[in-house]
C-alpha positions as CSV (number, residue, x, y, z in Angstrom):
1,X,87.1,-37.8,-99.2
2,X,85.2,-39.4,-101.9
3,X,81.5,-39.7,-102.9
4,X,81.1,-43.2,-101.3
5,X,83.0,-42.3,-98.3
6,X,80.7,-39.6,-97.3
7,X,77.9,-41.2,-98.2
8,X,79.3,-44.3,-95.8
9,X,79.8,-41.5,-93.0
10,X,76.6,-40.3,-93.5
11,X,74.8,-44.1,-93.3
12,X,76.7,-44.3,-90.1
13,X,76.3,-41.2,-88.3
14,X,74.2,-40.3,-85.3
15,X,73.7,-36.8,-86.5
16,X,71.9,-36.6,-89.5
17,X,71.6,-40.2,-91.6
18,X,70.1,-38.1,-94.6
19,X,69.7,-35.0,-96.9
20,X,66.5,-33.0,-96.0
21,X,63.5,-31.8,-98.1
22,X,61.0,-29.5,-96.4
23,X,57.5,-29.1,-98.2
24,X,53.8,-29.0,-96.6
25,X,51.8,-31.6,-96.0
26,X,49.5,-30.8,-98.4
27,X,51.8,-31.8,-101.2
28,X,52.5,-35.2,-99.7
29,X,50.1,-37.1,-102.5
30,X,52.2,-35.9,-105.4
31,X,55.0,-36.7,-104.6
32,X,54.7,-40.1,-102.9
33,X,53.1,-40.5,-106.9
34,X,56.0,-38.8,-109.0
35,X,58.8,-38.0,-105.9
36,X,60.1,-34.5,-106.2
37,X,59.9,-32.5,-108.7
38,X,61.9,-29.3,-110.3
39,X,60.0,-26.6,-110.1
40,X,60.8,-26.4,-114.1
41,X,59.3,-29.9,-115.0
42,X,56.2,-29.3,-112.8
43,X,55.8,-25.9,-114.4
44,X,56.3,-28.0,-118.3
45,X,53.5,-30.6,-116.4
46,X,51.4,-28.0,-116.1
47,X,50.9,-28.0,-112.2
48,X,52.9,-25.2,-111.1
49,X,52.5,-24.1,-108.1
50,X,51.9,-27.3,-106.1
51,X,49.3,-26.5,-102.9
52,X,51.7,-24.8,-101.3
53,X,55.1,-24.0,-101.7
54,X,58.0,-22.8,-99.6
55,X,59.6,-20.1,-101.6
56,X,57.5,-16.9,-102.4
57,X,57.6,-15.1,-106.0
58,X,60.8,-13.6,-105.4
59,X,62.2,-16.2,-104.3
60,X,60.6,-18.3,-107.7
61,X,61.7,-15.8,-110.1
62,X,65.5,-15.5,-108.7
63,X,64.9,-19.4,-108.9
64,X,64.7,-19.3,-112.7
65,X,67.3,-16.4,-112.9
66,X,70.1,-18.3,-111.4
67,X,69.1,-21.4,-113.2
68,X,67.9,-23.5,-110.1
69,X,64.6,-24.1,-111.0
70,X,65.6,-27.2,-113.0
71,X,66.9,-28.4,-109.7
72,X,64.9,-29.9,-106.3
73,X,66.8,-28.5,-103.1
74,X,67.5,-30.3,-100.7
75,X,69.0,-29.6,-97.3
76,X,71.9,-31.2,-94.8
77,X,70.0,-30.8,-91.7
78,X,66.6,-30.5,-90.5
79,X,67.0,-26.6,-90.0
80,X,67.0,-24.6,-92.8
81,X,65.9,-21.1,-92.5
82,X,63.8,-21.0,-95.4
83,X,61.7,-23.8,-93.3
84,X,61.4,-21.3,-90.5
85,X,60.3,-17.9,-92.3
86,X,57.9,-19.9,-95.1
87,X,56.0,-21.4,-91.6
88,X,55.8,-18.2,-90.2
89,X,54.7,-16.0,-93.4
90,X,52.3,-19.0,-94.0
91,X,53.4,-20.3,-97.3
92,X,53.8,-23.8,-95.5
93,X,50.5,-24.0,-92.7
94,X,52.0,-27.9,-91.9
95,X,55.5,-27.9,-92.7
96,X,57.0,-31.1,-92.3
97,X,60.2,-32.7,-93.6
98,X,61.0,-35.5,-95.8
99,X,64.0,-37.9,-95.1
100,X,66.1,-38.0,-98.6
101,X,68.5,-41.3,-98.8
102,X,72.3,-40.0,-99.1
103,X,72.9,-41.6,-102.6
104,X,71.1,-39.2,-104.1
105,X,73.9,-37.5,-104.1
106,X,75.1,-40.2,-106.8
107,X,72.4,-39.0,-109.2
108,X,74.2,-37.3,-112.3
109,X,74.3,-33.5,-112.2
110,X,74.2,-33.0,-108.7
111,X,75.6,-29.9,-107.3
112,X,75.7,-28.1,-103.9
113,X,75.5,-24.6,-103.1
114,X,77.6,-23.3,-100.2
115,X,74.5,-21.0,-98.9
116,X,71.2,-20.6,-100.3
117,X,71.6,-21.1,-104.0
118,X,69.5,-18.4,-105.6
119,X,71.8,-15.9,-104.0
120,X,74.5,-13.9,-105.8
121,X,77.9,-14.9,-105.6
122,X,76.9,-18.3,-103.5
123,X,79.9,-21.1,-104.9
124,X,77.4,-24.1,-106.3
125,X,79.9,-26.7,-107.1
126,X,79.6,-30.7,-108.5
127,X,79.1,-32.7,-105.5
128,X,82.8,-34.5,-106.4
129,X,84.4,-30.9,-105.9
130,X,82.0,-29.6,-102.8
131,X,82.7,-33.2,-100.9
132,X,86.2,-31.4,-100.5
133,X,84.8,-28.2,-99.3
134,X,82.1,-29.7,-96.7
135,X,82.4,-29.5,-92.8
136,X,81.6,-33.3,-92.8
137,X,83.0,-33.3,-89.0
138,X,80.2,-30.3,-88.2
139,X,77.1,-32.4,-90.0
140,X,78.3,-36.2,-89.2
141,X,80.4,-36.1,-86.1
142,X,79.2,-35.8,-82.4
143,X,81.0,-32.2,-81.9
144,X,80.2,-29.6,-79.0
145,X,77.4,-27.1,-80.5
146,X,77.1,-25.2,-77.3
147,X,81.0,-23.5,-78.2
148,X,80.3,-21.1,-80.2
149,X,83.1,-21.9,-82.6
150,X,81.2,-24.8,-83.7
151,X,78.0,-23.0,-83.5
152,X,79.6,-21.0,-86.5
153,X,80.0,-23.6,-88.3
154,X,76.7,-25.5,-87.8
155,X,75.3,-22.5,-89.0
156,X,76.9,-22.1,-92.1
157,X,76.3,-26.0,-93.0
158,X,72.7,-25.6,-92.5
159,X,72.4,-22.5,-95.3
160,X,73.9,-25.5,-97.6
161,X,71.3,-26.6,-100.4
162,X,71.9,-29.8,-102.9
163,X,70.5,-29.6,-105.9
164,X,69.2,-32.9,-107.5
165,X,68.8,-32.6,-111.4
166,X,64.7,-32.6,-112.2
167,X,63.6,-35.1,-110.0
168,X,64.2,-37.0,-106.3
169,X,62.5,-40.5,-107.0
170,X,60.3,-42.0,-104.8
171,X,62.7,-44.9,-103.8
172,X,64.8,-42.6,-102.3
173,X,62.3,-40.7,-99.9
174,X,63.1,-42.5,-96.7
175,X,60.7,-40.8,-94.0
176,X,58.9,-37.8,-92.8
177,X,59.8,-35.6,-89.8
């Protein structure tokens, strides 16, 4: 599979149509103003930390350890974990999540982590070489999720991050859940 040919799956699946973002609500007037931004440029900006951010210091510093600060993450499903424990430690009071259009994936640089990407020994690879690697059948294709085979895999698809170089424009923001 290539790059258009995912992105053509994902356009016409009843799964999940687009790449995830979640942030608070708070932040919603920045970045319908600049889109998304790497937690390195906002930090170069000048207005690091936005109102309120997902990831906690650890999580930040391991960030710019690994080199993914100079990256926005993004998500393949609208159930990332990070979401979940960032709600409940109260990092995000009114979490919502942002619709990203699947040609993002087109932007230059692009890479995806096979679990969360400030982890050790996590595989972040090009998008070109992950497309090969991807459940695509798990994220885009009706598929039973009460077996617990596929539950597996749905699982390990949703600890999946993109990384988008810098910045996610505006034009590509497509909706908010």
């Amino acid at each position: 599979m290539n790059l258009d040919k995912l992105i053509n799956m994902m356009n016409r699946s009843n799964q999940h149509k687009y790449l995830y973002h979640f942030t608070d609500e708070a932040n919603f007037p920045s970045i319908s103003a600049k889109g998304l931004i790497s937690k390195e440029r906002m930090r170069a900006e000048g207005w690091w930390p936005p109102l309120a951010t997902g990831g906690n210091p650890l999580s930040h510093d391991l960030d710019t350890y690994r080199g993914i600060d100079p990256y926005v993450s993004l998500c393949m499903t609208r159930n990332h974990r990070m979401k979940f424990l960032a709600q409940k430690d109260g990092r995000l009071p009114n979490p919502r999540y942002l619709a990203i259009r699947p040609e993002v994936l087109k932007i230059e640089g692009t890479r995806i982590a096979f679990g969360v990407a400030n982890a050790n020994d996590v595989e972040i690879l090009p998008v070109e070489e992950a497309i090969l690697k991807l459940d695509v059948e798990v994220l885009y294709e009706r598929t039973e999720w009460s077996d617990p085979t596929v539950q597996q895999r749905l699982q390990a698809a949703e600890k999946l991050e993109v990384l988008v170089p810098h910045t996610v424009p505006v034009e590509l923001l497509a909706g908010v859940f």
